[in-house]
N, C-alpha and C positions, 0 to 999 in steps of 0.2 A: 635607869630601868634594869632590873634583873635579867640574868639568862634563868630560864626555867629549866632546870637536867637536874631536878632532887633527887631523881633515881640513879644518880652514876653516884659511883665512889672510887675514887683516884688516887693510886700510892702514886706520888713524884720519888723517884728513885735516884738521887743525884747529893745536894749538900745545901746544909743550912749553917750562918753565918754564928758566931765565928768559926774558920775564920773569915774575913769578907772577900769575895772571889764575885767573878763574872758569872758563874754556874748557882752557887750558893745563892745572891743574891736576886738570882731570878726563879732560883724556886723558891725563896722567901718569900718574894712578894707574887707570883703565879699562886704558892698556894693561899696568902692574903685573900687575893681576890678570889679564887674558889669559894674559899668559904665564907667570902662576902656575899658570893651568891648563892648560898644554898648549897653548893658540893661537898658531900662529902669527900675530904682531903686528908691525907698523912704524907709525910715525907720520910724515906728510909733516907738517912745520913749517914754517909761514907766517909766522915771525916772520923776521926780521932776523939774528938771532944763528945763529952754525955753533953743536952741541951734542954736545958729548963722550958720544958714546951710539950705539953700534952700529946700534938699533934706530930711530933719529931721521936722517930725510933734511930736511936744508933744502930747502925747493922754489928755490932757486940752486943747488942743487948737481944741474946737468942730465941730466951720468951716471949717476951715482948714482939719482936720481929715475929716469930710464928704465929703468934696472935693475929698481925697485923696479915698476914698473909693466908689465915686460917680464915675470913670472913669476907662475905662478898664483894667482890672487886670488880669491876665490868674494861678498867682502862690502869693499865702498871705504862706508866712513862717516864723512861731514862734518860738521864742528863749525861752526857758523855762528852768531855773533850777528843774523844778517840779512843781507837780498839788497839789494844795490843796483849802478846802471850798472858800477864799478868794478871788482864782482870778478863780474859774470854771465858773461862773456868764459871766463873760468876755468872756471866751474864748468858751460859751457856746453861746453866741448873735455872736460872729466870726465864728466861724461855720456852724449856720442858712443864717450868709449871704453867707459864700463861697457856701450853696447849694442852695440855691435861684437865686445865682448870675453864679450858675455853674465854681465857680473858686477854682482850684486844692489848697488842705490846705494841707502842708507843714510842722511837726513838730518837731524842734531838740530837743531834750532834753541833757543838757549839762549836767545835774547830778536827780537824782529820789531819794537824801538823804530828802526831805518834802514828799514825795508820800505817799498819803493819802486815799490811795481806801482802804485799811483796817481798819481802824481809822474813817472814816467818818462815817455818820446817811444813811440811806437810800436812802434819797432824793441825798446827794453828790454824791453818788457811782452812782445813778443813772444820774447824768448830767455827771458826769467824763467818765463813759460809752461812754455815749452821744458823748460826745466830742471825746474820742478816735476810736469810731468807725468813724467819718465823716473825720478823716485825711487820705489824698489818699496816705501819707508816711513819715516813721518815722527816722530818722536820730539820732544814739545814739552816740555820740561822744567815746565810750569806749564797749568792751564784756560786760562789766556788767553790762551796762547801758542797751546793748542789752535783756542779761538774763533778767533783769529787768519788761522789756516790755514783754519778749517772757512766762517768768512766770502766765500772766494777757491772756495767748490765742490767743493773736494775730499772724497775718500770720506773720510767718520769714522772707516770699518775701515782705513783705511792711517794713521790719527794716535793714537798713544799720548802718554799722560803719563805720565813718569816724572822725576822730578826728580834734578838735575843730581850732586847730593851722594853720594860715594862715600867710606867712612870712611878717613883718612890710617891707613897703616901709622909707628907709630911709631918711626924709628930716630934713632940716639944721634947718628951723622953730621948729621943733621938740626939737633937741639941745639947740638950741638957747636958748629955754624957760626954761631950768635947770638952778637954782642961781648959780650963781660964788660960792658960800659960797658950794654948794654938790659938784664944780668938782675941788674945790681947797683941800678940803675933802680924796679925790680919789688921787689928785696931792701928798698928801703928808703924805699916808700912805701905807701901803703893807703888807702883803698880802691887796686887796681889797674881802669881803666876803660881798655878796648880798642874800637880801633875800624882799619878799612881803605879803601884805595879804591887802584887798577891804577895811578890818576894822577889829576891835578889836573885837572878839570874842570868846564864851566858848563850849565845845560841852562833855559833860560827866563830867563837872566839871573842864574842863583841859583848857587849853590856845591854842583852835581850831589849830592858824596859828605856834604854837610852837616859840612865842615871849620871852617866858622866858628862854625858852631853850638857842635861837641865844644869849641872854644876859652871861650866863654862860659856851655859847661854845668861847665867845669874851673872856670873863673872863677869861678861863683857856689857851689860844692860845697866849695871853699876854705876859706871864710869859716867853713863849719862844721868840715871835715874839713884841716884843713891841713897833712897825711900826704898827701893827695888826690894817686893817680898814674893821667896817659892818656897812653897809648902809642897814637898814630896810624902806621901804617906807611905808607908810599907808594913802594914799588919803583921807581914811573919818574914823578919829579916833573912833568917838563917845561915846565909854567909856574911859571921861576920869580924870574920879578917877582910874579904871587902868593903863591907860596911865600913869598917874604922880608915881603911883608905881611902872613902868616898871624905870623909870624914874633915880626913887630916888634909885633902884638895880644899878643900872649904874655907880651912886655915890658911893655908900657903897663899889660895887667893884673895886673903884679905874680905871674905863674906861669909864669916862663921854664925853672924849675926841675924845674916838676908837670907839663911837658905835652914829652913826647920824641918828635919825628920819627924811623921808622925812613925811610931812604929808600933802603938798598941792598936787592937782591931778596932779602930770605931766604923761607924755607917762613915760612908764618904760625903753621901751629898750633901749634910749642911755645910760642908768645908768648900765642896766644890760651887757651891750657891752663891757663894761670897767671894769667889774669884771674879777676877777682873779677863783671865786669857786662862784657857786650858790647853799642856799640851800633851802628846802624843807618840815621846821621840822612837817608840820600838820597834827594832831591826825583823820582827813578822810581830804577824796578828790572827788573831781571828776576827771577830766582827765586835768589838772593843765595845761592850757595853757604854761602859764612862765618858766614849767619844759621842753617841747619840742622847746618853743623863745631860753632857754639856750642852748641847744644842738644845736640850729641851728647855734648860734655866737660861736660853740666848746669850748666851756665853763663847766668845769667837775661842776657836779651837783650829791648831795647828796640828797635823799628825807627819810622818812620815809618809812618802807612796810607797812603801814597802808591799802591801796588801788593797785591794779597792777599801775605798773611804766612802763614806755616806754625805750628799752634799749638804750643807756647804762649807765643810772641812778644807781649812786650806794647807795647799799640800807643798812637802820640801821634799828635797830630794834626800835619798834613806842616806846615813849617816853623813851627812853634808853638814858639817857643824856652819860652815859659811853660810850656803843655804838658810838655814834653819834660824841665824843670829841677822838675816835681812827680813825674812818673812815678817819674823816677831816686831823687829822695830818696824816694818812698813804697817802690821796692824795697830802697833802703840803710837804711830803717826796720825793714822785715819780711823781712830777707834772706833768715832760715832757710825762712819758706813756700814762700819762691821756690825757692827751691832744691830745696826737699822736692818739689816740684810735678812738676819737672822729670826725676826718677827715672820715674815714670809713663810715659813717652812709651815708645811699640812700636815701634821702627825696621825699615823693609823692607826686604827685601834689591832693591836698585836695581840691583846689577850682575847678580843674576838675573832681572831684568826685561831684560836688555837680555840677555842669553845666551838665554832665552828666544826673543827677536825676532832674531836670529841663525840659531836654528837654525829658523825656523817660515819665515822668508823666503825659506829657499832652497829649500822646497819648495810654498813658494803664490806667490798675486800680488801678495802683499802686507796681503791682509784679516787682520791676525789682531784674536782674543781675549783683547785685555787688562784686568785692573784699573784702572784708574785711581788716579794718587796725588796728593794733598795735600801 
């Protein structure tokens, strides 16, 4: 059944894929579903890339953008991994117009690991202020994301949780566009073990997405399984003198063959579909999309406890390679429980959590009455 709101029209202010990201992908398909029901939808696109899509303005593309902002708007909702000096500027002229223009401002925050109100000069703290105080509501995709907020004073009733995961519509185009060369890969090894990360990066000195890890959890799972396949994908490498390190570990351990970098942008999930284990290994997180995608295709997924986890993620201890290389073999021991386990879960409907807070904000001040999710 449709949501009825043909009267809203909704700029999603955040990123459309490529490249493929946690943010990106969920205003892809948030704004899918809009305008599967009737909303009108646009997305301003903060990446880099122009985007063959009607409904997708690059924020470079100035007329266009002014277009998009010259016409009635009733809800502008920003996708933000976090605030900091660099884009407050921004998001501090978006503001001035949603109250000039009387249009409800909207703000998810998918993770507050950059959050900069303690670190900034004055002048920052005073625009990030600024700006936090003109959003009529705050959507924290996780509790701690929430604390986060609720730490800084603000009202409780203006912060929901709901989490970021909205389920992929499955199309063949999608498929399609995976090389022969990743699903002949998949055809002709076993276990299959999946794992992602946006890009190669460090956070404490360590390897963020736990890439070296997946390298030495392949290494040691060989020995028993030597059918043994992990497909790491990485859309936009960027480091890559790491990369080639990762690379040349792959060699040294004798599984050059068991372990496939994807690294151009495709969709994830037909790749992650076709996994047998998904894992998780990184040193923080926000609320990992890809970790609730796997549990939706029941797919047993191992993550770190580095950050709370959504059940029934089973959890190793954060960079415990030991850990991490017992977990896996005790789920490729008892596969089918796992598996069996994972039918259980109740999934909520998250895009009616936020159609909900759509239609509830343009008639209050932003206090509303939600659930809370996990």
């Amino acid at each position: 059944m449709k949501e009825q709101v043909c009267l809203l029209k909704i700029i999603l202010v955040g990123g459309y894929p490529p490249p493929f990201g946690g943010v990106s992908a969920h205003c892809q398909r948030l704004m899918n579903l809009l305008l599967k029901n009737d909303v009108r939808c646009q997305i301003v696109d903060c990446s880099s890339e122009l985007k063959n899509n009607d409904n997708v303005v690059n924020i470079r593309e100035i007329r266009k953008l002014l277009g998009t902002f010259n016409q009635t708007n009733e809800i502008i909702h920003i996708h933000s991994a976090g605030i900091d000096s660099k884009k407050i500027f921004g998001l501090i002229i978006l503001s001035l117009l949603c109250q000039i223009r009387r249009i409800k401002l909207i703000t998810t925050f998918h993770s507050l690991s950059d959050f900069a109100l303690k670190k900034s000069n004055w002048l920052d703290k005073l625009f990030i202020k600024i700006f936090l105080n003109s959003t009529s509501h705050y959507i924290a995709v996780s509790q701690r994301v929430k604390d986060d907020l609720a730490s800084l004073k603000f009202n409780p009733k203006k912060i929901s949780v709901i989490p970021a995961f909205l389920p992929p519509t499955v199309k063949k185009q999608d498929i399609d566009e995976i090389p022969y060369e990743v699903w002949s890969f998949i055809d002709e090894h076993t276990p299959i073990i999946t794992a992602n990360a946006p890009h190669l990066e460090f956070y404490n000195d360590q390897d963020l997405y736990g890439t070296d890890m997946c390298i030495e959890l392949c290494s040691n799972l060989y020995k028993t399984f030597p059918r043994v396949g992990f497909v790491f994908c990485i859309p936009n490498v960027e480091d890559y003198d790491y990369f080639n390190r990762l690379k040349t570990r792959t060699i040294k351990a004798g599984i050059e063959k068991n372990f496939l970098f994807v690294t151009k942008p495709y969709h994830y999930y037909p790749i992650l579909s076709k996994s047998d284990i998904f894992v998780r290994p990184t040193n923080t997180d926000g609320d990992a999309i890809s970790i609730r995608e796997a549990l939706y295709f029941n797919i047993p997924t191992l993550a770190s406890d580095a950050v709370s986890r959504p059940e029934p993620t089973i959890l190793f201890n954060n960079r415990d390679i030991n850990d991490f290389i017992v977990k896996t073999r005790n789920v490729l021991s008892n596969y089918e429980f796992y598996k069996k386990a994972l039918t259980e879960i109740k999934w909520k409907d998250n895009f009616r959590e936020i159609m909900d807070i759509y239609k509830q904000v343009t008639t209050t001040k932003g206090e509303i009455s939600t659930n809370e999710q996990s």
